[in-house]
C-alpha positions as CSV (number, residue, x, y, z in Angstrom):
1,X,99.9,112.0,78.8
2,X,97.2,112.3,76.1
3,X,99.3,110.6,73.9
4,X,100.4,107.7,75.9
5,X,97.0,107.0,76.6
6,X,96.0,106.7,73.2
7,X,98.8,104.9,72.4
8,X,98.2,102.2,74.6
9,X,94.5,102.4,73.8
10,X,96.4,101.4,70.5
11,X,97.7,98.6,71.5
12,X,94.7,97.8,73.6
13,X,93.0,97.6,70.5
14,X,95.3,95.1,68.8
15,X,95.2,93.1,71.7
16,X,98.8,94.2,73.2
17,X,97.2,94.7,76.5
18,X,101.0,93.9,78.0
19,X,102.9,96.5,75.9
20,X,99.6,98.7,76.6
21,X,100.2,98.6,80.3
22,X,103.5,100.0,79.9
23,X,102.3,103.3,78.5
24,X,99.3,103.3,81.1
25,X,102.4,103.2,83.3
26,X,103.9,106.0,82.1
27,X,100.7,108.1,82.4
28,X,99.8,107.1,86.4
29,X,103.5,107.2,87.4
30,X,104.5,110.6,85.2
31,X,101.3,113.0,84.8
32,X,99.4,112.3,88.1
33,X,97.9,115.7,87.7
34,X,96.8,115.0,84.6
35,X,92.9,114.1,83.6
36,X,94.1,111.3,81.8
37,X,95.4,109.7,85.1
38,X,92.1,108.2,85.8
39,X,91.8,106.7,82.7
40,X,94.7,105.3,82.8
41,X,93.9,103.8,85.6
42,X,90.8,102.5,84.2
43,X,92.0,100.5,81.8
44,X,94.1,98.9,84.2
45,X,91.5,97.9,85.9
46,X,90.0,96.6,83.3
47,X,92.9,94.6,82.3
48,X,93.7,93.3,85.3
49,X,89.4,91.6,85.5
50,X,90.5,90.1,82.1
51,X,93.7,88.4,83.4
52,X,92.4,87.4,86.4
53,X,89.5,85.9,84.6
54,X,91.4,83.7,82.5
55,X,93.4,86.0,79.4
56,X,96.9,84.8,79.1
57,X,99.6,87.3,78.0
58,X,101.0,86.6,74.1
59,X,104.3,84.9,73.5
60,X,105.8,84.7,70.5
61,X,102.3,85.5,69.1
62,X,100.6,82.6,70.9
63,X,98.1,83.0,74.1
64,X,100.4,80.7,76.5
65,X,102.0,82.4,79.3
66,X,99.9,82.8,82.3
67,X,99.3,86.3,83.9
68,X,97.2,85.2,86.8
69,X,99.2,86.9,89.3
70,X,99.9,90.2,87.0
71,X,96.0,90.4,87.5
72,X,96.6,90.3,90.9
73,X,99.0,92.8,91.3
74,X,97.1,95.3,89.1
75,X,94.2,95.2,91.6
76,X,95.9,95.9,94.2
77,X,97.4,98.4,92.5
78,X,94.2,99.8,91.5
79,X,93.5,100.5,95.4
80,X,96.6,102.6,95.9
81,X,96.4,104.5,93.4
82,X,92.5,105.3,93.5
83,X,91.7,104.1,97.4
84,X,88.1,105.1,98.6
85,X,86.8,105.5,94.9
86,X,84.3,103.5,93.0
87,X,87.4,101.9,90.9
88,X,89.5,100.2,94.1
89,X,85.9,99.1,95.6
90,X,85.4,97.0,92.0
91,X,88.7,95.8,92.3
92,X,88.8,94.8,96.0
93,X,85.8,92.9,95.1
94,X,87.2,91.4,92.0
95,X,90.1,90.2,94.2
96,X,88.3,88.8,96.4
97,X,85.9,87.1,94.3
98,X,88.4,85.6,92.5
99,X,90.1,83.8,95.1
100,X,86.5,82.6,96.4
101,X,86.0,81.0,93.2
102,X,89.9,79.8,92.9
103,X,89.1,77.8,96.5
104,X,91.6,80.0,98.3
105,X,89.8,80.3,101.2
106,X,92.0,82.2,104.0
107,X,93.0,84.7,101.3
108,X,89.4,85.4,100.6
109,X,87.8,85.5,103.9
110,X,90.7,87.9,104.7
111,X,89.9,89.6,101.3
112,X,85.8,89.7,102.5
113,X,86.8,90.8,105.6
114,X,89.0,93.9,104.4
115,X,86.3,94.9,101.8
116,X,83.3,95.0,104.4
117,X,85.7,96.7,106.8
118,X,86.6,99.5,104.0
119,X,83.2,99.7,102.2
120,X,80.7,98.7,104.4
121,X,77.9,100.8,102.4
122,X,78.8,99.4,98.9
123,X,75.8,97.0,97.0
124,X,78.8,94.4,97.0
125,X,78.7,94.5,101.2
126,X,76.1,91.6,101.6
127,X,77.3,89.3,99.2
128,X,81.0,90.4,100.6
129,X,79.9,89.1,104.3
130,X,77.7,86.2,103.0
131,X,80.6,84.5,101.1
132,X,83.0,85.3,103.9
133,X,80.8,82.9,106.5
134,X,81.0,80.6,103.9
135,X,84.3,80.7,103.1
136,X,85.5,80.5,107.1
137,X,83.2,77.6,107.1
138,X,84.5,75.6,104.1
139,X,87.8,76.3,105.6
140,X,87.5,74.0,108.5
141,X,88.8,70.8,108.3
142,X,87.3,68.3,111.0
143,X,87.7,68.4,114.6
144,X,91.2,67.4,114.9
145,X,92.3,70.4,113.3
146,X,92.5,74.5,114.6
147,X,88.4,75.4,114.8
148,X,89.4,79.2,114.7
149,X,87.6,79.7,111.2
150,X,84.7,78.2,113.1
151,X,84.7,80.5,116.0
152,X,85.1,84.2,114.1
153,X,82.7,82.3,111.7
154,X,79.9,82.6,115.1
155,X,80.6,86.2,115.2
156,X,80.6,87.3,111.9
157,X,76.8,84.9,111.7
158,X,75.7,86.9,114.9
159,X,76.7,90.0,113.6
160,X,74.8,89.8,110.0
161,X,72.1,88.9,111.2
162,X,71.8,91.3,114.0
163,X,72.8,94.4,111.3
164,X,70.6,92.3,108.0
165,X,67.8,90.0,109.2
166,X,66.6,89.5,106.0
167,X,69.1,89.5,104.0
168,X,70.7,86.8,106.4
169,X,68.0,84.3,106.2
170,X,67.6,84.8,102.4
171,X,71.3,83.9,102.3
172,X,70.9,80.9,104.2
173,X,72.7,82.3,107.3
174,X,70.7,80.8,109.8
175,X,70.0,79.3,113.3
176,X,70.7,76.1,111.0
177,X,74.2,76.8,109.9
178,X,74.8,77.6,113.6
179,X,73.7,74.3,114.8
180,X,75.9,72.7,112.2
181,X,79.0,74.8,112.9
């Protein structure tokens, strides 16, 4: 396993993070018992953030294919392999983060939703339930259409600022947005 791991730090290096994946691979699937496995998984991690932030996988030498949703699947792999550790709460909230700033709305309320539910002590938590009111909100689209977002979007409001008073009102989650809503 040692020797995977470096060799895909290797390739890491040269900036192969594809082919580097594959021996990562070899080290979570293979030597789970292994102290290595965590590393592995680490770098992962870490390569999954960069394609989700924009790195495109090498073709032919050339930074053109795009490896959006290889991000995507990484993270999530990152949670099964690693759930309840420090690693899957960074990439739950990378995920979700990322479709917040992509405009995906439903995915990343649901994505909010699921990391509040699962970490609801992590420094991430009030930013996690902040910009999943705003995200139901933004997700309505007038009065002729479903006002569901709108509804769990009251409950979600009553509950912040029942549980974080302070941290609601510095957010902007107010009596205000409630009137609007």
């Amino acid at each position: 396993p040692h020797a995977y791991l470096l060799r895909g730090d290797a390739k890491l290096g040269r900036s192969n993070e594809y082919k580097a994946l594959f021996d990562y691979e070899v080290v979570v699937q293979n030597f789970a018992d292994s102290e290595v496995f965590i590393d592995a998984i680490d770098r992962e991690l870490e390569i999954a953030t960069r394609y989700i932030n924009g790195l495109r996988r090498k073709f032919l030498g050339l930074r053109i294919e795009g490896s959006r949703l290889l991000g995507e699947e990484l993270l999530v792999r990152v949670q099964e392999r690693m759930p309840s550790s420090g690693m899957a709460e960074q990439a739950a909230i990378t995920r979700a983060d990322h479709y917040y700033n992509r405009r995906d709305l439903e995915l990343a309320s649901d994505m909010y939703g699921i990391f509040v539910e699962n970490y609801p002590q992590s420094e991430h938590a009030t930013r996690a339930r902040t910009n999943q009111i705003f995200a139901n909100v933004a997700r309505f689209k007038g009065p002729a259409y479903d006002a569901s977002s709108l509804i769990e979007t009251n409950e979600l409001i009553d509950d912040y600022q029942a549980q974080f008073p302070a941290e609601a009102e510095k957010a902007g989650v107010t009596v205000g947005l409630r009137t609007r809503i």
